[in-house]
Every structure is written in structure tokens, then in C-alpha cells.
C-alpha beads as a LAMMPS data file, in Angstrom:
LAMMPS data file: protein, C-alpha beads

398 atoms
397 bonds

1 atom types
1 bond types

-500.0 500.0 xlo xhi
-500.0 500.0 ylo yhi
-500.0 500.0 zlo zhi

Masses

1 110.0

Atoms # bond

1 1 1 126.881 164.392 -176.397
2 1 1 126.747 167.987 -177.943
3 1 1 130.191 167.235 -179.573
4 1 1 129.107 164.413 -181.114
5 1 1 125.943 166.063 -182.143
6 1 1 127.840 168.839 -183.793
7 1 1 130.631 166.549 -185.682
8 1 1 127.209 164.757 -187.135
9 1 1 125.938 168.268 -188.305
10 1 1 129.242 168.754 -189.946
11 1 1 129.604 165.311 -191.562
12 1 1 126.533 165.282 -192.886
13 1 1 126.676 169.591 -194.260
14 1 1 130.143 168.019 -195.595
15 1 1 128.326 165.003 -197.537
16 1 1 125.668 167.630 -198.885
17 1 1 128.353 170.019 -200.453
18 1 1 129.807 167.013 -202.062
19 1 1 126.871 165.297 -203.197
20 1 1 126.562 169.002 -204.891
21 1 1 129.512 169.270 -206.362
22 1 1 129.443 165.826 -207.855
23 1 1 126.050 166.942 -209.426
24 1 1 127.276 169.934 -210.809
25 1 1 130.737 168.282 -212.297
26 1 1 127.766 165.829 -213.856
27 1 1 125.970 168.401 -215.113
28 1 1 128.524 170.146 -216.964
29 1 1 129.917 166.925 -218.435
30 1 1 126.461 166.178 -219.952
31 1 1 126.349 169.920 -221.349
32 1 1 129.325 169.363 -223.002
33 1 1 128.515 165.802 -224.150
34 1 1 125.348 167.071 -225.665
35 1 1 126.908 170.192 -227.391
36 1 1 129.360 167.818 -228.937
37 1 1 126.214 165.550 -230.111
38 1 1 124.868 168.817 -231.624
39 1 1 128.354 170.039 -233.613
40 1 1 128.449 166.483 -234.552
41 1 1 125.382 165.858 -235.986
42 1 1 125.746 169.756 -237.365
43 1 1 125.339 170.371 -241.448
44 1 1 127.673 171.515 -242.842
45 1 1 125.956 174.668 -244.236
46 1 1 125.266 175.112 -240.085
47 1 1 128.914 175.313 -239.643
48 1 1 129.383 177.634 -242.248
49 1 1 126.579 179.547 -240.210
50 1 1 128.920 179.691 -237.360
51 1 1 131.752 180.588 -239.301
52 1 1 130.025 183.259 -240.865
53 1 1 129.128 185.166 -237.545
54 1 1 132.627 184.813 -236.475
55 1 1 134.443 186.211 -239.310
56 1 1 131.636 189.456 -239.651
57 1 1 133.211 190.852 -237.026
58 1 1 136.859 190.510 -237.914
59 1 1 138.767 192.746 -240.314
60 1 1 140.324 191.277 -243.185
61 1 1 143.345 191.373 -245.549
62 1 1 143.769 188.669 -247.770
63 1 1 143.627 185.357 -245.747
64 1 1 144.633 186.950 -242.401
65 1 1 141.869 188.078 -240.014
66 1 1 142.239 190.412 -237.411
67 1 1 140.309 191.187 -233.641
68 1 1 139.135 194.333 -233.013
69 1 1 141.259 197.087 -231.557
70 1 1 144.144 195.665 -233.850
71 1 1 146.119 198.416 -235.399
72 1 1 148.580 197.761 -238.313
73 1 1 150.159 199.992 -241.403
74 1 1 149.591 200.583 -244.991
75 1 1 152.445 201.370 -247.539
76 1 1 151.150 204.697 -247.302
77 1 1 151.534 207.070 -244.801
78 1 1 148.315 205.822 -242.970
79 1 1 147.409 203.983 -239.850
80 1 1 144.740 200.954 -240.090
81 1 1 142.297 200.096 -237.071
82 1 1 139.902 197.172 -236.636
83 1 1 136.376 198.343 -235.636
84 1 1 133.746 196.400 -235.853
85 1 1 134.483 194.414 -238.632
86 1 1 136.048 197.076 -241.314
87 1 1 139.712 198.418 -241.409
88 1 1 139.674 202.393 -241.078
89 1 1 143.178 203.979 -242.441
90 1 1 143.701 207.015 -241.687
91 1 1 146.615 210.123 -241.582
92 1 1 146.524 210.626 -237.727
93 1 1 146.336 214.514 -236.672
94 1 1 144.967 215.063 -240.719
95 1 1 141.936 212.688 -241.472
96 1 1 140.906 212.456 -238.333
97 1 1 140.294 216.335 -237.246
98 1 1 136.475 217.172 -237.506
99 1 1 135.493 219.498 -240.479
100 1 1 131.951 220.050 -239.729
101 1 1 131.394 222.240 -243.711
102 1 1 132.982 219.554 -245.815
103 1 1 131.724 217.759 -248.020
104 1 1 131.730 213.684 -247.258
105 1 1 131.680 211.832 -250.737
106 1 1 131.362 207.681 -250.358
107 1 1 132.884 205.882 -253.344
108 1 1 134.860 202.741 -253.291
109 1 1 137.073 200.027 -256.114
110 1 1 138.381 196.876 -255.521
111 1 1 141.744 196.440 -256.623
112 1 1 142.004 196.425 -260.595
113 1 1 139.713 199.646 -261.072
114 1 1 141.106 201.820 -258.361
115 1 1 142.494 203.970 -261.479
116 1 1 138.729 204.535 -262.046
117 1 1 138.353 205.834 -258.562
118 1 1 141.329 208.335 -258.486
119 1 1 140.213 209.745 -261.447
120 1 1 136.817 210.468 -259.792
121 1 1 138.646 211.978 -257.088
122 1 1 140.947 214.349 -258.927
123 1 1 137.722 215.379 -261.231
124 1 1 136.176 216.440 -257.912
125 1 1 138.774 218.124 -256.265
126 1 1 140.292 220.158 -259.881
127 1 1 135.834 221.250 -260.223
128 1 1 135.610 223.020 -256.587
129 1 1 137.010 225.079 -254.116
130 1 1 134.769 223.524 -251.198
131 1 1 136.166 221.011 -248.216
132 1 1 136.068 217.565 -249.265
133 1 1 136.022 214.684 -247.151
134 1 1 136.058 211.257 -248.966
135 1 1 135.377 207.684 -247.917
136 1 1 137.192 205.604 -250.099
137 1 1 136.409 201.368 -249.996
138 1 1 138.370 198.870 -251.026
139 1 1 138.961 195.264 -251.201
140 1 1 142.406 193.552 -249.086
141 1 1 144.300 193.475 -252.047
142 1 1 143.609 197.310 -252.672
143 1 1 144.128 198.096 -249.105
144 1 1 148.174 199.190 -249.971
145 1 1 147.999 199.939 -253.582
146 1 1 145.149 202.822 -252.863
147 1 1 147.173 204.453 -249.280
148 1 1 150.091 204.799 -251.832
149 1 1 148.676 205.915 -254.876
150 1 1 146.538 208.619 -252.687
151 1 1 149.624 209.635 -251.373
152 1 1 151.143 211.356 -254.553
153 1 1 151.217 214.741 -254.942
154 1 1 148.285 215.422 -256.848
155 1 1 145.675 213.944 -254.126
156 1 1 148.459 213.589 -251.058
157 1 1 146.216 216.985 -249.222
158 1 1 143.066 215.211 -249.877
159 1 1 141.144 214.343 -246.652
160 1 1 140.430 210.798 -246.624
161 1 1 139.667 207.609 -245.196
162 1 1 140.533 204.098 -246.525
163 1 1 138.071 201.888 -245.697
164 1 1 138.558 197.915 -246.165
165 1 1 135.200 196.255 -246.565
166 1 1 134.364 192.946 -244.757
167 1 1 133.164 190.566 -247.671
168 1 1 131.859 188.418 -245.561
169 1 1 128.909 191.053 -244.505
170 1 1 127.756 189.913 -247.934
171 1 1 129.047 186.566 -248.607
172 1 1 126.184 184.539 -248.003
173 1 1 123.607 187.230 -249.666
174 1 1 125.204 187.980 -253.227
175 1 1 123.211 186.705 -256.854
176 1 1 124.036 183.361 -257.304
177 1 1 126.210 183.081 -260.786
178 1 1 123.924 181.078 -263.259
179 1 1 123.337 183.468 -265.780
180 1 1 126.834 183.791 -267.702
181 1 1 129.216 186.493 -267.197
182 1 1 127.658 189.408 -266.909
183 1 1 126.336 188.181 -263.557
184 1 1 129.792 186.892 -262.225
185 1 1 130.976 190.418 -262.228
186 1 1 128.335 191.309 -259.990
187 1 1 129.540 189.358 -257.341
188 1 1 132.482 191.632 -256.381
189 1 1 131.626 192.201 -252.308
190 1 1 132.965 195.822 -253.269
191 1 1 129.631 196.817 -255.482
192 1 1 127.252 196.009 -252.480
193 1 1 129.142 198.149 -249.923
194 1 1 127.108 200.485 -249.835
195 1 1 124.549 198.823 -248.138
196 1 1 126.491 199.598 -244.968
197 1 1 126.718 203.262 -245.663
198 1 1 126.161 204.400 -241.790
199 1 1 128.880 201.810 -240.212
200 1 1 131.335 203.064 -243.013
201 1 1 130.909 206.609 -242.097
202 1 1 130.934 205.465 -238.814
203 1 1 128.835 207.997 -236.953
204 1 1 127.803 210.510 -239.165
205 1 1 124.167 211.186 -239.880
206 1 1 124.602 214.612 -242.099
207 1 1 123.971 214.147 -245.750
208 1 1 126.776 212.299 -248.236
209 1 1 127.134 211.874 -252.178
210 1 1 127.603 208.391 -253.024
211 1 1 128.732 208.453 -256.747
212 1 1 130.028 204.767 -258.410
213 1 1 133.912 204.708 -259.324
214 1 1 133.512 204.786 -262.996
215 1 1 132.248 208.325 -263.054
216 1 1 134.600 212.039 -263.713
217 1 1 132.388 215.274 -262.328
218 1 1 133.291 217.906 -263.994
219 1 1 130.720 220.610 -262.470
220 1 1 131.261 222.185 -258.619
221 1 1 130.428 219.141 -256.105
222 1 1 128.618 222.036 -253.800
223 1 1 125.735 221.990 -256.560
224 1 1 125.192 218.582 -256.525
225 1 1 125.661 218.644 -252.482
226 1 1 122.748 221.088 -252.575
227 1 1 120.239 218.865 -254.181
228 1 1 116.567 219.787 -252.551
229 1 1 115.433 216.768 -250.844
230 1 1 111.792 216.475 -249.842
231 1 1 111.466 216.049 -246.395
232 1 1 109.423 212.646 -246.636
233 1 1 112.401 211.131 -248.956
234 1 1 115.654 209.634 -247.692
235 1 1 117.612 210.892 -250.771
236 1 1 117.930 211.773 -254.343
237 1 1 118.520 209.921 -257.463
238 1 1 118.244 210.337 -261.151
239 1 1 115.478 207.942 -263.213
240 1 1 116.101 207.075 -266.809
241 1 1 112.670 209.026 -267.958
242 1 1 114.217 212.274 -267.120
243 1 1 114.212 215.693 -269.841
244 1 1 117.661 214.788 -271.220
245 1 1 116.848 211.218 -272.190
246 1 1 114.210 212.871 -274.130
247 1 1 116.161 215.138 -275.232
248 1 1 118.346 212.966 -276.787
249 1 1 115.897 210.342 -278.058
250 1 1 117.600 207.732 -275.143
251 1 1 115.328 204.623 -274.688
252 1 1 113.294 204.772 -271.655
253 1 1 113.261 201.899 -269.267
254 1 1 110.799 200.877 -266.742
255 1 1 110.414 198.623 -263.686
256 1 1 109.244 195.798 -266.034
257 1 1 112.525 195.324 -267.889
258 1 1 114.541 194.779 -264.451
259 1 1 112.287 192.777 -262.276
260 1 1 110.487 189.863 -262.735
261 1 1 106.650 190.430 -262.422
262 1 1 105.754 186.606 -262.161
263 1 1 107.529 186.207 -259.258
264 1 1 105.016 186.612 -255.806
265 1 1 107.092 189.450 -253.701
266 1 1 107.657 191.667 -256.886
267 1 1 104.043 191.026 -257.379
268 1 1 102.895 191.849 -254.012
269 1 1 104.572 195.261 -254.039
270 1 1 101.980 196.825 -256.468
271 1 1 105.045 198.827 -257.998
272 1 1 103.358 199.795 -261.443
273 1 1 105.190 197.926 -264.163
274 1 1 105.463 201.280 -266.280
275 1 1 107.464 202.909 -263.292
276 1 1 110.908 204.319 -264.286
277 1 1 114.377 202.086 -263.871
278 1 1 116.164 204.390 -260.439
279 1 1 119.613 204.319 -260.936
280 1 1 121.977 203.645 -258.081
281 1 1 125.280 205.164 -259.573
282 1 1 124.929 207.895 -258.618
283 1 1 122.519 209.367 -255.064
284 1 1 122.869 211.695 -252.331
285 1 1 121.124 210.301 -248.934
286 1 1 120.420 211.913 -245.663
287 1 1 122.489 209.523 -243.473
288 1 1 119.886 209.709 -240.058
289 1 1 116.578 208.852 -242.430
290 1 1 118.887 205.815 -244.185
291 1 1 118.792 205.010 -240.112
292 1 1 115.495 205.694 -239.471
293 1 1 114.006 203.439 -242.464
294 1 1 116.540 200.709 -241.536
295 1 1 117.829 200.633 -245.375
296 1 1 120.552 198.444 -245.046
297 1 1 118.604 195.518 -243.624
298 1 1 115.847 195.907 -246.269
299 1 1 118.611 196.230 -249.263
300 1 1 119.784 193.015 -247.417
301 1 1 116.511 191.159 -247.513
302 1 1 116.464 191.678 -251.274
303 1 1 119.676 190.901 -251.770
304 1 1 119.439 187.524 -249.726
305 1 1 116.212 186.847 -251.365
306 1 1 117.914 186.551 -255.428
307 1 1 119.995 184.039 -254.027
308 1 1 116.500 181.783 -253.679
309 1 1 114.603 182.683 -256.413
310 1 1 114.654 184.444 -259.992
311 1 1 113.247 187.865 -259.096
312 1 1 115.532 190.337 -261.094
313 1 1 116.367 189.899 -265.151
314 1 1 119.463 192.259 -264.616
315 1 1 122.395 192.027 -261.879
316 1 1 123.659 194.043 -259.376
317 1 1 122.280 195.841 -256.722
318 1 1 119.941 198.203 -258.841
319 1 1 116.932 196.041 -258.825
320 1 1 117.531 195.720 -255.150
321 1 1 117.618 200.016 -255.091
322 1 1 114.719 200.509 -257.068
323 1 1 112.170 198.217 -254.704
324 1 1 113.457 199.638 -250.970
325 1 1 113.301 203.937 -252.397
326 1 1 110.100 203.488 -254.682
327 1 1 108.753 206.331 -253.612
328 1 1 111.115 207.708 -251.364
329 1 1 113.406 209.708 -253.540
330 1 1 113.834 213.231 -255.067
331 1 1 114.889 213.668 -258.568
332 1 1 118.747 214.884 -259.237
333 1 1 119.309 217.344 -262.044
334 1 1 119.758 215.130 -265.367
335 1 1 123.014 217.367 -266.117
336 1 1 124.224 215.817 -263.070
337 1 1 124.339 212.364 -264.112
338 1 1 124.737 211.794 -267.787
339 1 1 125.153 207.933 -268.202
340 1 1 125.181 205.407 -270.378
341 1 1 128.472 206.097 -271.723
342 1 1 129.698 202.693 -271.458
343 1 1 127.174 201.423 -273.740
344 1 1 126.380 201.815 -277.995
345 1 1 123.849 204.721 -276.548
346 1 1 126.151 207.043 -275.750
347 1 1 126.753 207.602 -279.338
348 1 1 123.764 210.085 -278.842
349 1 1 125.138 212.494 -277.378
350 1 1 127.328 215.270 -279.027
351 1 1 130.615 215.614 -277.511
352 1 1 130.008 219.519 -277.402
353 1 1 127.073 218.400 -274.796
354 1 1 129.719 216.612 -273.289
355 1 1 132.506 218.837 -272.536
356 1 1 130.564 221.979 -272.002
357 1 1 127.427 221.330 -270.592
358 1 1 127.608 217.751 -269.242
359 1 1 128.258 218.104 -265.142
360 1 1 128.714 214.554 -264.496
361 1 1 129.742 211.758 -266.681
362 1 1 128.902 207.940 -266.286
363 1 1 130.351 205.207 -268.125
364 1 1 127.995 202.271 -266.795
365 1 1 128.217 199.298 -269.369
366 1 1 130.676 197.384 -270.234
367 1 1 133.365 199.512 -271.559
368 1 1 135.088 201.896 -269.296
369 1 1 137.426 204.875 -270.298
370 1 1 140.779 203.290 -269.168
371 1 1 139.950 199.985 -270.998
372 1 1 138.506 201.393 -274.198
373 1 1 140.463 204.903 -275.427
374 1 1 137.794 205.339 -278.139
375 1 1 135.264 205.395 -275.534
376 1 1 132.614 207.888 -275.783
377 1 1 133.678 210.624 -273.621
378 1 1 136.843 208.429 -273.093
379 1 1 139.559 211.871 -273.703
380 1 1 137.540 213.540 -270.776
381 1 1 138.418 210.952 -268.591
382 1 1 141.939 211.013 -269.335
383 1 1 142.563 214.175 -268.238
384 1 1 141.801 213.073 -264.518
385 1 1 143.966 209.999 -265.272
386 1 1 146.484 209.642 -261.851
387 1 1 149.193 207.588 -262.934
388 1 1 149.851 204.750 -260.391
389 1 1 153.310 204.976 -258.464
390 1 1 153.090 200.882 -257.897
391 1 1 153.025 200.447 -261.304
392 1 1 150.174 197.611 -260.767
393 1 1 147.383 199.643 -263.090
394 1 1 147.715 201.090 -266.491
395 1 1 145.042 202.248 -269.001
396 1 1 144.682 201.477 -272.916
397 1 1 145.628 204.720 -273.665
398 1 1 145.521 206.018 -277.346

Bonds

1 1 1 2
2 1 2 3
3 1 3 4
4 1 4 5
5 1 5 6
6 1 6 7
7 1 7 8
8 1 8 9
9 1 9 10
10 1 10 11
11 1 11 12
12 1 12 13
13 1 13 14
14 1 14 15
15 1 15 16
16 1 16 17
17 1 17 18
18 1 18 19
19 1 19 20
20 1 20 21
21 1 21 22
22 1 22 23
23 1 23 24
24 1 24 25
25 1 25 26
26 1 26 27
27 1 27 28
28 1 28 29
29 1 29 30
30 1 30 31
31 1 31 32
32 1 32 33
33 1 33 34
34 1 34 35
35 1 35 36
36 1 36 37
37 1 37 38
38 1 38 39
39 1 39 40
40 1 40 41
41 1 41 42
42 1 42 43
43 1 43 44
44 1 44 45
45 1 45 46
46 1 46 47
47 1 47 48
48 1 48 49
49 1 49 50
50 1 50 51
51 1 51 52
52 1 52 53
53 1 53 54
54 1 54 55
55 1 55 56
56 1 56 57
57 1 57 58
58 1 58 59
59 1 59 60
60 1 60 61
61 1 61 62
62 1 62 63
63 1 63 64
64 1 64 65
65 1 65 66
66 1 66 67
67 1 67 68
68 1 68 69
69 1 69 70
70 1 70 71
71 1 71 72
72 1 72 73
73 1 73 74
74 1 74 75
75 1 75 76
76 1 76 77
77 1 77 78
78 1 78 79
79 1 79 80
80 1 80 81
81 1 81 82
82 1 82 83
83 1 83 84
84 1 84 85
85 1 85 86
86 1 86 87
87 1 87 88
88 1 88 89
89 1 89 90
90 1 90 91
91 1 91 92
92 1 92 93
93 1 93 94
94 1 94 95
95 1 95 96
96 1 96 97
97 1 97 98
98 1 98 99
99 1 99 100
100 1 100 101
101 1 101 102
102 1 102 103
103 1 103 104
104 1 104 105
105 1 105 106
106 1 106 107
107 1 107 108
108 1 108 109
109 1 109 110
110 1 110 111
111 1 111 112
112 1 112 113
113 1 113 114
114 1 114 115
115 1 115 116
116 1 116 117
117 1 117 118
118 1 118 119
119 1 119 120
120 1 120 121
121 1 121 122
122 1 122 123
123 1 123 124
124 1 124 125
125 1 125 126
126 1 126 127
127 1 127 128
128 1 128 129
129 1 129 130
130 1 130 131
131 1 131 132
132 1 132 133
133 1 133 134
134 1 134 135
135 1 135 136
136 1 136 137
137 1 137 138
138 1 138 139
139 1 139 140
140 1 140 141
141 1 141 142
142 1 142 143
143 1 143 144
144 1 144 145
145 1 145 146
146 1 146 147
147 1 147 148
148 1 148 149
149 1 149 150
150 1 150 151
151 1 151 152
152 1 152 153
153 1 153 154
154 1 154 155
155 1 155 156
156 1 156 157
157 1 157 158
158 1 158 159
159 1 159 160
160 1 160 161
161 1 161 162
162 1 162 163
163 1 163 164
164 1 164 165
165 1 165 166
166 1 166 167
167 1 167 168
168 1 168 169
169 1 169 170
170 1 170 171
171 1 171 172
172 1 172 173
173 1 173 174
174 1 174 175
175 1 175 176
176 1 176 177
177 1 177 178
178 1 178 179
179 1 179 180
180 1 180 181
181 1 181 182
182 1 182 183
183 1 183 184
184 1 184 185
185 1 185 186
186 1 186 187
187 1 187 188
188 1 188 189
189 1 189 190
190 1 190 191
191 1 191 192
192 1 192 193
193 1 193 194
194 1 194 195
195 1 195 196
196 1 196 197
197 1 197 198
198 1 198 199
199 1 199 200
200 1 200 201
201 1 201 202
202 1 202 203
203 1 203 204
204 1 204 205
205 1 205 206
206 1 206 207
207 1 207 208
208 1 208 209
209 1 209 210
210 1 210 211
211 1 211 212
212 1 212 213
213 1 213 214
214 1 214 215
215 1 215 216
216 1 216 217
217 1 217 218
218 1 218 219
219 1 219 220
220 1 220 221
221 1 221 222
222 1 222 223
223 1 223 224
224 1 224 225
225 1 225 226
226 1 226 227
227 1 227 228
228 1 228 229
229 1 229 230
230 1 230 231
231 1 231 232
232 1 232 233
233 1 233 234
234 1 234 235
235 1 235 236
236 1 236 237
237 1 237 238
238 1 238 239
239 1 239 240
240 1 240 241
241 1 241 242
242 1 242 243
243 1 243 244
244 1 244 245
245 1 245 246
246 1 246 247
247 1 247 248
248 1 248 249
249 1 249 250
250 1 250 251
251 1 251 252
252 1 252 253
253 1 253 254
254 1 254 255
255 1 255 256
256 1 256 257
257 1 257 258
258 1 258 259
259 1 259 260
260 1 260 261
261 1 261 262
262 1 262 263
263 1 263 264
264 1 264 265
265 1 265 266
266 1 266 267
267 1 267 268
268 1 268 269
269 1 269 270
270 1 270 271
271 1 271 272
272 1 272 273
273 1 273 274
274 1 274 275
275 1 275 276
276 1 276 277
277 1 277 278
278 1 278 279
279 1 279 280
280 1 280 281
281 1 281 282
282 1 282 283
283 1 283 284
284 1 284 285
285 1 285 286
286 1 286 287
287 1 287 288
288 1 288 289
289 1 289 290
290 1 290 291
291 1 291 292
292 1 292 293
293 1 293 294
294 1 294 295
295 1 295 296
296 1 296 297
297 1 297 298
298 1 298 299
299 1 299 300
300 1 300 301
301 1 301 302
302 1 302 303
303 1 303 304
304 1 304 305
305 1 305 306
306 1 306 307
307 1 307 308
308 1 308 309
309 1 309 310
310 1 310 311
311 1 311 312
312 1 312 313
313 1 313 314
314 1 314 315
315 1 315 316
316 1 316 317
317 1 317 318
318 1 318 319
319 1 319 320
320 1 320 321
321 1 321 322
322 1 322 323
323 1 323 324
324 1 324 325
325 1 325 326
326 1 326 327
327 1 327 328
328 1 328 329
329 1 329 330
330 1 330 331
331 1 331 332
332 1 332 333
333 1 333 334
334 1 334 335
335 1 335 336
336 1 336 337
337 1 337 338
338 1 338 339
339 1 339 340
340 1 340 341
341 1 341 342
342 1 342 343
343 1 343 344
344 1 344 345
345 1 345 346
346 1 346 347
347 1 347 348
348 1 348 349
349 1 349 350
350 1 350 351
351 1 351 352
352 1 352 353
353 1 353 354
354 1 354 355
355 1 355 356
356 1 356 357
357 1 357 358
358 1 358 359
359 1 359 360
360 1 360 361
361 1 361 362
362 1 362 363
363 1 363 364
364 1 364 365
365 1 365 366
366 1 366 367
367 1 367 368
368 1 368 369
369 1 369 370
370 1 370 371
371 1 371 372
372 1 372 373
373 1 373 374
374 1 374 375
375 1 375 376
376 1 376 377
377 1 377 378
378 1 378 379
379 1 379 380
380 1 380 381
381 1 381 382
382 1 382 383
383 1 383 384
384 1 384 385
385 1 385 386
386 1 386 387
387 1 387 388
388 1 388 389
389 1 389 390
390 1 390 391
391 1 391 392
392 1 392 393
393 1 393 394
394 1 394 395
395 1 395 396
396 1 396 397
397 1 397 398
């Protein structure tokens, strides 16, 4: 009798685990019946959602994307990593040993203006004596050209890293291309990468010079490095209502001119219209308070939000600049960042000012020194001029 008791317990403990797994092998058919309802009834801007998340954090060069931890070689002498989305090349045993009184400088050129940016470089390095550490960005396609063009001899000691930037960080937040050309150019993934400043300095909190790759310095970087800051700002930049433009009779131009005060979020802000145009060429940021006032996200949201509506009358990323540091920037010395050279109104200034007294020259505009030899300015530039050992970029030279 027990026996027979206890093959009943069994039996029916047997037909319980069963009846389980049956409903659990039910259960995960459904979930997979209803996720394939869901992808199939799935926009396609949804999808592109999905694909969007997946390909942020994969490195990329050209069509090929790559998982983290993958390692693979430039033309140069330089070893690329995958973290975390970007492509880090660096010299092993040279970039990588820690040079706590350098000087980190953030620039970056996608490929076709990367003779801009070695000219910046050689400017800085020829004007100072100081350690320089540079974070150079760059498109796929620039990825090669740049590790072998910084590996001639004129920059070859240079400490560097090569950074490739993840376009699709951006993708889905850059100005929508209605307004002609001018706005098309703006669309280069390479001109918002600084929005990610901390993840491409990957760690470092200490202060950094972000300058744009159509500039030459021609003072000592350590000057510029030792900008006062106030302690309540996150940086410095230079305004357009500054002693020099007076000095030269250079238009002023205000908040008004750039942004559009109809729309409702430029009109909540209560910015004054009269306020000065910031110009994001050229600033020097504390990296921990860029951290601390979550910049990025906030240079995103205005970013993502021109792609909806007409809030800026100009391109770029300046408007975007001038909302998130209203009020939260020190003024560089004007000698520092004399622009406008790529437009008619550099005309105005002498060229002694220029060569002698000039400490940093900016051809924003249109025309830039290696495209245009009669450039204002243009002869300065070419005495930084690297030649490139690929042969790929040349400048109109007189």
C-alpha cells in the first residue's frame, strides 16, 4: 500500500513538472510571437531607432564597424583601439606615458582639411617651449592619411592621439539642409565633436584649449593656457564686442542676428537680444565643470532641437554655444583670437597688426589660407604649411 502510495506521489510531482514546462515552452513562444508582432508592425524611423543605439557604440572606418576591445593599425606607426564607440591611435610606450605639466590641446579635420590642422599644430609647437599633448579628431577616411602625415619629421616627436569620431553620436541631431549651401557644410559630424569633449579625452578633467582647425597661433600656447577663469564659469571665450573690434571699426554682432527671437525656447531664455555673438572657434574649458553642468547633453538638446524647428538664422554649432555658456564664460584676450580673416572684414586689419602683434589668427568664412593664396593673412599661414607625404592634399599656393 505505501508503495503504491509513493509511485502516486511521484506520478503525479512528475505530471506537475511537465505541466510546467509545457507552460513555460508556451510562454516563451508567445514572447517571441509578440516581439515579432511588434518589429513587424515597427516604423521604419523605429528601426532606424534601433539601429542607431547599436552602431553608437561601435567604432567606425568607412563602412566597416568594429566591437569594442578591437585593436587594428594605421599606416602610421600607431595602434587603434575601440572604446566605447571612438577609435584611439596611439604610439604605444610614447602617447600613452602620463605627462601631468603638458599642455592638452583638442582640435580635429575631417579628411580634405587635415592640411589646415597640421598647420595649427606646427604653429603651436615652432611658438613654445612647453609640453604639448594634442587630441587630434578625424573622420574614417582621415583615420590613415593624418597617422602618416603626423609621422614626418617635422611633427613625428609630437605627443598625440588620433581620435576617430563616431558620426553616428550625431547623426540623428545635425541642422537639417534646407537653407542652400552654406548649411550643407555644416553637417560634417567632425564640426560637432566637440560636444563629446570628456569621452574624447577620455578621463581627464584638468583644463584643455580647444582651438578650430583653420587657425595658426603664433604667440606661446602657455599664455593662452593661463587664461584666468572665474570660478563660477566653465571656460573662456572671446565675444565679437571686444577692444580690438573697436579698435578696428569691426561690426559688432549680437544674439539677435544668430537666433531667432520668434521662436518660443529662444524666447523663454530671456537672453537680451543686444547680448554679444560668443564665438566657439576658439575656448579653453575646465574639463570637471563641462562634467558637472552636463554640457554635452544640453549642446545636444539644442542641437536635436534645429532639426524640428527654425530657431537659428546661421549654421553650425555657434548658436548652439552661445545659449548653453550665456553667462558662464570668461573673456579671452582679443590678441588671442583675431578672426574674421576668412571674410571681406579682414581687410581691416593692417598686416603689421598681423605679423607682429596678432597672437592668434582665424580664418572663419569662407575662404581659407590653403584655398585662397591672396587670403588675408594667407603668407602667415604658409609658413606652417606641412606638406603631405600621401600626396592626397595640396594648397593653391601662389
Amino acid at each position: 500500500m505505501a508503495a503504491t502510495c509513493s509511485c502516486l506521489c511521484r506520478s503525479r510531482i512528475l505530471c506537475l513538472l511537465a505541466v510546467a514546462a509545457t507552460l513555460i515552452f508556451a510562454l516563451c513562444i508567445w514572447r517571441m510571437l509578440h516581439q515579432l508582432t511588434q518589429d513587424l508592425n515597427r516604423s521604419d524611423g523605429e528601426w532606424d531607432a534601433v539601429t542607431l543605439r547599436v552602431e553608437q557604440s561601435r567604432c567606425h572606418i568607412g563602412n566597416v564597424a568594429y566591437s569594442d576591445g578591437i585593436t587594428r593599425s594605421s599606416d602610421g606607426t600607431a595602434e587603434c583601439k575601440c572604446q566605447k564607440g571612438l577609435f584611439f591611435c596611439t604610439r604605444p610606450n610614447v602617447d600613452d606615458v602620463e605627462d601631468k605639466d603638458a599642455i592638452h590641446v583638442l582640435s580635429g579635420a575631417s579628411r580634405g582639411r587635415l592640411v589646415g590642422l597640421t598647420a595649427l599644430i606646427k604653429s603651436i609647437r615652432t611658438n613654445t617651449a612647453a609640453s604639448l599633448k594634442f587630441y587630434l579628431v578625424t573622420d574614417g577616411e582621415g583615420m590613415n592619411q593624418l597617422s602618416v602625415w603626423m609621422d614626418v619629421a617635422e611633427l613625428r616627436d609630437i605627443k598625440r592621439e588620433i581620435i576617430v569620431f563616431n558620426e553616428y553620436w550625431i547623426d540623428s541631431k545635425t541642422i537639417t539642409p534646407h537653407r542652400g549651401r552654406r548649411w550643407r557644410e555644416f553637417l560634417d559630424p567632425i564640426v560637432y565633436s566637440r560636444y563629446y569633449l570628456p569621452l574624447l579625452l577620455r578621463g581627464f578633467d584638468g583644463r584643455v584649449i580647444y582651438m578650430d582647425d583653420d587657425c595658426i597661433v603664433q604667440g606661446d600656447i602657455v599664455e593662452l593656457m593661463e587664461t584666468k577663469v572665474d570660478e563660477k564659469h566653465i571656460g573662456a571665450f572671446s565675444t565679437v564686442c571686444q577692444q580690438l573690434d573697436d579698435r578696428f571699426g569691426l561690426p559688432h554682432a549680437s544674439y539677435y542676428d544668430l537666433l531667432n527671437y520668434n521662436n518660443k525656447h529662444i524666447h523663454q531664455l530671456g537672453i537680451p537680444e543686444t547680448t554679444c555673438v560668443v564665438n566657439s572657434g576658439l575656448f579653453v574649458v575646465e574639463v570637471a565643470k563641462w562634467k558637472r553642468h552636463n554640457i554635452t547633453r544640453q549642446l545636444e538638446y539644442w542641437t536635436g532641437l534645429s532639426s524640428r524647428e527654425n530657431i537659428y538664422l546661421e549654421p553650425g554649432d555657434q548658436p548652439v554655444f552661445m545659449i548653453v555658456f550665456h553667462r558662464l564664460f570668461s573673456l579671452i584676450n582679443p590678441y588671442w583670437h583675431v578672426r574674421r580673416l576668412g571674410y571681406d572684414a579682414g581687410a581691416k586689419y593692417p598686416t603689421s597688426f598681423l605679423e607682429e602683434e596678432a597672437r592668434l589668427l582665424h580664418w572663419n568664412g569662407a575662404r581659407k589660407p590653403w584655398q585662397y593664396p591672396n587670403q588675408y593673412g594667407a603668407h602667415i599661414w604658409r609658413k606652417y604649411y606641412v606638406p603631405d607625404p600621401t600626396g592626397k592634399e595640396k594648397p593653391q599656393m601662389l
